[in-house]
Structures are given as C-alpha cells and as structure tokens.
C-alpha positions in Angstrom: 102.7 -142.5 -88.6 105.6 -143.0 -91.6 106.4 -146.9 -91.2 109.9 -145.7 -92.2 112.0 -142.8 -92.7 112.0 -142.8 -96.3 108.3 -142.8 -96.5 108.3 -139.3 -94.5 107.8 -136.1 -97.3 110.3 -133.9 -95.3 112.9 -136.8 -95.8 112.0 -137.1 -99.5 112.8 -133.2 -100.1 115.2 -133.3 -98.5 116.8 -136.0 -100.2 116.1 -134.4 -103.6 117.5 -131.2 -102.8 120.6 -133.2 -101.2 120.9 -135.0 -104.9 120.1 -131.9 -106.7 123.0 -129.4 -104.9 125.7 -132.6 -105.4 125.2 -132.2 -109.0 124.7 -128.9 -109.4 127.9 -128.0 -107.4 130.2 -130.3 -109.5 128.9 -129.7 -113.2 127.6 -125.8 -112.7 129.9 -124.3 -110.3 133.3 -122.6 -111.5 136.4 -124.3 -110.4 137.3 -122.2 -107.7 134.0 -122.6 -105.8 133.9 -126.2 -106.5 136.2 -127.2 -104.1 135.6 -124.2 -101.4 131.8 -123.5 -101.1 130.8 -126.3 -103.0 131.9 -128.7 -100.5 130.4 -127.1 -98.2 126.8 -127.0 -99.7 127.3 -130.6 -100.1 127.9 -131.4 -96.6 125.5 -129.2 -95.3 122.5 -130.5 -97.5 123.6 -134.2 -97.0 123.7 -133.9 -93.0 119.9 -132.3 -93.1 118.8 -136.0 -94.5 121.1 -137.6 -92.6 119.6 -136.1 -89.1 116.7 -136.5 -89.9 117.2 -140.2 -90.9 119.2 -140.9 -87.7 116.6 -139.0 -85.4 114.0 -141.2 -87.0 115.7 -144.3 -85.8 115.9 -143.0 -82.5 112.2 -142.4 -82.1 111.9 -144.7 -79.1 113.8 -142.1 -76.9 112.0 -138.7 -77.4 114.6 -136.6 -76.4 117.5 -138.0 -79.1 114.6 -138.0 -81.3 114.0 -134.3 -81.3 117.9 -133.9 -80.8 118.5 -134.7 -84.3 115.5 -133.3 -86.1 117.1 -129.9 -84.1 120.4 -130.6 -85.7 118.9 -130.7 -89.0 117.4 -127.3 -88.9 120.6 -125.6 -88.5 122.1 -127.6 -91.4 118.9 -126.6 -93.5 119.2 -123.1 -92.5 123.2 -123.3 -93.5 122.4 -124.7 -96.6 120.1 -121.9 -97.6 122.5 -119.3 -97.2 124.8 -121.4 -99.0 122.4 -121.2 -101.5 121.7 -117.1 -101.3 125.6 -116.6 -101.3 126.1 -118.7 -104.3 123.2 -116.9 -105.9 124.2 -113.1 -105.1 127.9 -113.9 -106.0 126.9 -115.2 -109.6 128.1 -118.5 -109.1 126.7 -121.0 -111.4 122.7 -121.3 -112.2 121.6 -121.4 -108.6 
C-alpha cells in the first residue's frame, strides 16, 4: 500500500502527462486551437490527477473511493482522443 497519493505510479504519469499537455498546448499549438481544444486537453488531463488524488483521500469509504478512480477513466479516455484529434488534424507536434 502507497502511504500517499503521490507515491502511487498511476498518479506520477499522470501528473507528467498533465504537465506535459499544459505546455505543449500553449507553446506548440496554433492560436486558434489554443484557446478551443487546447483548453480542453488541459482540463481533461488535469481532472484525471485530480480524481485520482481526491479518490485516494477517500479510501476509507470504498464506494467514493472507486467513484473517483471511475471518474478518472473517462477523463483519461477524453484526453486521448483529445490527443488523436489534435494529431490527425496536424495541430502542433502531438
């Protein structure tokens, strides 16, 4: 057992890729998908940590716990086709 959160490998990765889509969606992507679909990435690969960060702290209650880590799958999964979209439109180095 993780004594905390940020010692878990899923949280880790997730927190890099998190780091790594906030820069590369405001120094590689053109102006016009900055502010559209690069918001979007952003919020979508931030609320996969913070899910999983706020499901950790609610361990004690199984149910809540497994609540959030669900709710972080979807925003991993939204992320990713963030990610193909960006990629099959040309947009930036993704």
């Amino acid at each position: 057992m993780v004594a905390s959160y940020e010692d878990s490998e899923v949280y880790k990765l997730a927190k890099q890729l998190a780091v790594e889509i906030h820069r590369m969606t405001l120094e590689e992507l053109p102006k016009f998908e900055m502010y559209e679909e690069g918001s979007q990435i952003r919020r979508s690969s931030k609320s996969i940590v913070a899910n999983f960060a706020e499901g950790y702290g609610r361990r004690t209650y199984q149910a809540k716990h497994i609540k959030f880590l669900t709710y972080a799958l979807p925003s991993c999964d939204e992320t990713k086709a963030h990610l193909e979209l960006l990629h099959e439109t040309g947009s930036g180095n993704v």
